[in-house]
N, C-alpha and C positions, 0 to 999 in steps of 0.2 A: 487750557481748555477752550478760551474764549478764539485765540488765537487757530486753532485747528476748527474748531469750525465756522471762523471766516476763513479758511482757506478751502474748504469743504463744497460752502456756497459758493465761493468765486469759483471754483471747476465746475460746479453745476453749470453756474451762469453763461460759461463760456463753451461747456458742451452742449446744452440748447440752443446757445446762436448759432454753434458751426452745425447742428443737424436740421436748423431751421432754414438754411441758405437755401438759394433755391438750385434744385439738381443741374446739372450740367444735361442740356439736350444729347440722346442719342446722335443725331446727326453730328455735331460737333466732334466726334473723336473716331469719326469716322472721314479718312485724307481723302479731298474733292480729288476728282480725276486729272489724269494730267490732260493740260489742252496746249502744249507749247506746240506749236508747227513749227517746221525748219522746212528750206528748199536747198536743194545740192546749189553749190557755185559751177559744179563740173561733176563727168563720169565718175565717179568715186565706188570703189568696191566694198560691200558690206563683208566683215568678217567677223566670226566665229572664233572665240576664243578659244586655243585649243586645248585638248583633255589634260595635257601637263604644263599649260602655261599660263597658269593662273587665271582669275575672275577679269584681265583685260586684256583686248587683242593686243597681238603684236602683228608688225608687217609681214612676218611670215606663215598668221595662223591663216587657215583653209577661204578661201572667198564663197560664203553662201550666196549672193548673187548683186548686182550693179544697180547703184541707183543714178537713173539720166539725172541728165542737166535740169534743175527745173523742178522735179520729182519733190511733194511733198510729204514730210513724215514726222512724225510724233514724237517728242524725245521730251523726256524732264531729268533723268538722269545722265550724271557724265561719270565715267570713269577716270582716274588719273591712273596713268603706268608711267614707270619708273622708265631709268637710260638703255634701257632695251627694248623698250615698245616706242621708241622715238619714230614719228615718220615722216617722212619726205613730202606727201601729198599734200596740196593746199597752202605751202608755206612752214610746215612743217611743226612739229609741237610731240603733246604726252597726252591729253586731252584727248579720252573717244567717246562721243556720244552712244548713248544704247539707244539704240530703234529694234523697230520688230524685223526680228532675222539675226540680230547680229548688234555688230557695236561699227560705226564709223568716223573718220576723225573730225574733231570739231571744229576744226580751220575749214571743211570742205562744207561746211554749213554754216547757214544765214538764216536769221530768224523770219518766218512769214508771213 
């Protein structure tokens, strides 16, 4: 008996500390925005992953439109594709960045 209810108390004790902690800030479990800037190295065209070819472009999905040389844009996600979305621009890789419009490869970009 004496045993059970030290065990009784000990769960008490340790459910008041963890409901006494103090709460986690709204803000906190809310993801800061992304701010990474990238600049093209060169003309590099933005593409659109197409409706049957999975969540990353490939070389021959559709060009939603061209970013100059220089051209700054906002990317914190990359995609990886596999040995079919290999491309040739920039030195070549699997690695696409996602920017707004599309996805581009991440060799044709440099952090800014």
């Amino acid at each position: 008996m004496c045993l059970t209810r030290r065990l009784l108390t000990t769960v008490a004790a340790v459910a008041a500390v963890l409901s006494a902690a103090a709460p986690v800030p709204a803000a906190a479990s809310v993801s800061a925005p992304c701010t990474s800037t990238w600049a093209a190295v060169q003309r590099v065209p933005v593409r659109r992953p197409a409706w049957n070819g999975g969540p990353v472009a490939i070389t021959g999905s559709p060009v939603v439109r061209y970013l100059r040389r220089g051209e700054r844009v906002t990317s914190c996600v990359v995609g990886v594709g596999r040995d079919v979305s290999r491309y040739r621009e920039c030195g070549g890789g699997s690695l696409w960045r996602v920017v707004p419009g599309g996805q581009v490869p991440a060799r044709c970009l440099e952090r800014a």
